[in-house]
C-alpha positions, -999 to 999 in steps of 0.1 A, spaced: 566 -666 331 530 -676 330 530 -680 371 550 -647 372 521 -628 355 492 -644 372 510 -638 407 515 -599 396 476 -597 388 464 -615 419 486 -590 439 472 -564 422 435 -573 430 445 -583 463 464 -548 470 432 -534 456 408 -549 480 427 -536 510 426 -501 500 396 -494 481 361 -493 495 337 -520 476 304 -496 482 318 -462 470 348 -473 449 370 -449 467 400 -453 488 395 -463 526 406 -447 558 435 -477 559 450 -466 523 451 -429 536 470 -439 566 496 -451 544 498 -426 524 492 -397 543 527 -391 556 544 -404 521 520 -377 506 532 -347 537 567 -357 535 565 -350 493 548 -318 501 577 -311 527 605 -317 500 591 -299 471 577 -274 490 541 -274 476 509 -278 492 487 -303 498 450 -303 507 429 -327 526 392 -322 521 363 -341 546 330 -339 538 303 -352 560 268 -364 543 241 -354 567 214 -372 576 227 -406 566 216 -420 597 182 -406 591 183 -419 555 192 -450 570 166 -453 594 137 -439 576 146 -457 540 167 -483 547 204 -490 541 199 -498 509 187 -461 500 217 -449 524 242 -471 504 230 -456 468 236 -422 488 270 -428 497 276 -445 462 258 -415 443 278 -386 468 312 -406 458 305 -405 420 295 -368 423 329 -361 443 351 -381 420 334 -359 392 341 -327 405 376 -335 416 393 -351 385 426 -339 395 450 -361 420 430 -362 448 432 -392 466 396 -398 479 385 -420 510 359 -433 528 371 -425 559 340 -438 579 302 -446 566 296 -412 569 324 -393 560 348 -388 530 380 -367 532 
C-alpha cells in the first residue's frame, strides 16, 4: 500500500514537471496542446464558449539584453503572478514561448 502511494505521488510530480513551466509556474505550450482540443470538443458538446487569451511582453529581448536574463526572468515571473491574479477563474494559463503567454 505504502509502494502504491509513493508511486501515485512520484506520478503526480512527474506529470507536473511536464506540463508546468519551472520559471513562471504556469502551464507550458506542451500541456495546452493536450488540452486544447479536450477543452474545444467540451465547448462543442455543451455548447459554451471558450476563450484563449495571448499576451506578448514587449521588450523582453531588450530587457534581456540591456539587464540581463535574470531581470527578464523576474519579468516573466512577476507578469505571470500578475495574470494569475487577475484571472482567478478556470483559465488555464501557459507559457507558450519565453515571450508569450496565452
Amino acid at each position: 500500500m505504502a509502494i502504491a502511494l509513493e508511486n501515485r505521488r512520484l506520478f503526480s510530480h512527474v506529470r507536473k514537471l511536464a506540463n508546468v513551466d519551472a520559471l513562471t509556474g504556469l502551464y507550458n505550450r506542451r500541456f495546452v496542446l493536450e488540452m486544447e482540443k479536450k477543452e474545444f470538443a467540451k465547448a462543442k458538446r455543451y455548447q459554451t464558449g471558450l476563450c484563449v487569451i495571448v499576451v506578448d511582453v514587449d521588450n523582453l529581448k531588450e530587457v534581456n539584453d540591456n539587464h540581463g536574463h535574470a531581470a527578464g526572468d523576474r519579468l516573466l515571473q512577476e507578469t505571470a503572478a500578475v495574470l494569475l491574479i487577475i484571472f482567478v477563474l478556470r483559465i488555464l494559463w501557459v507559457g507558450w514561448a519565453a515571450m508569450n503567454f496565452c
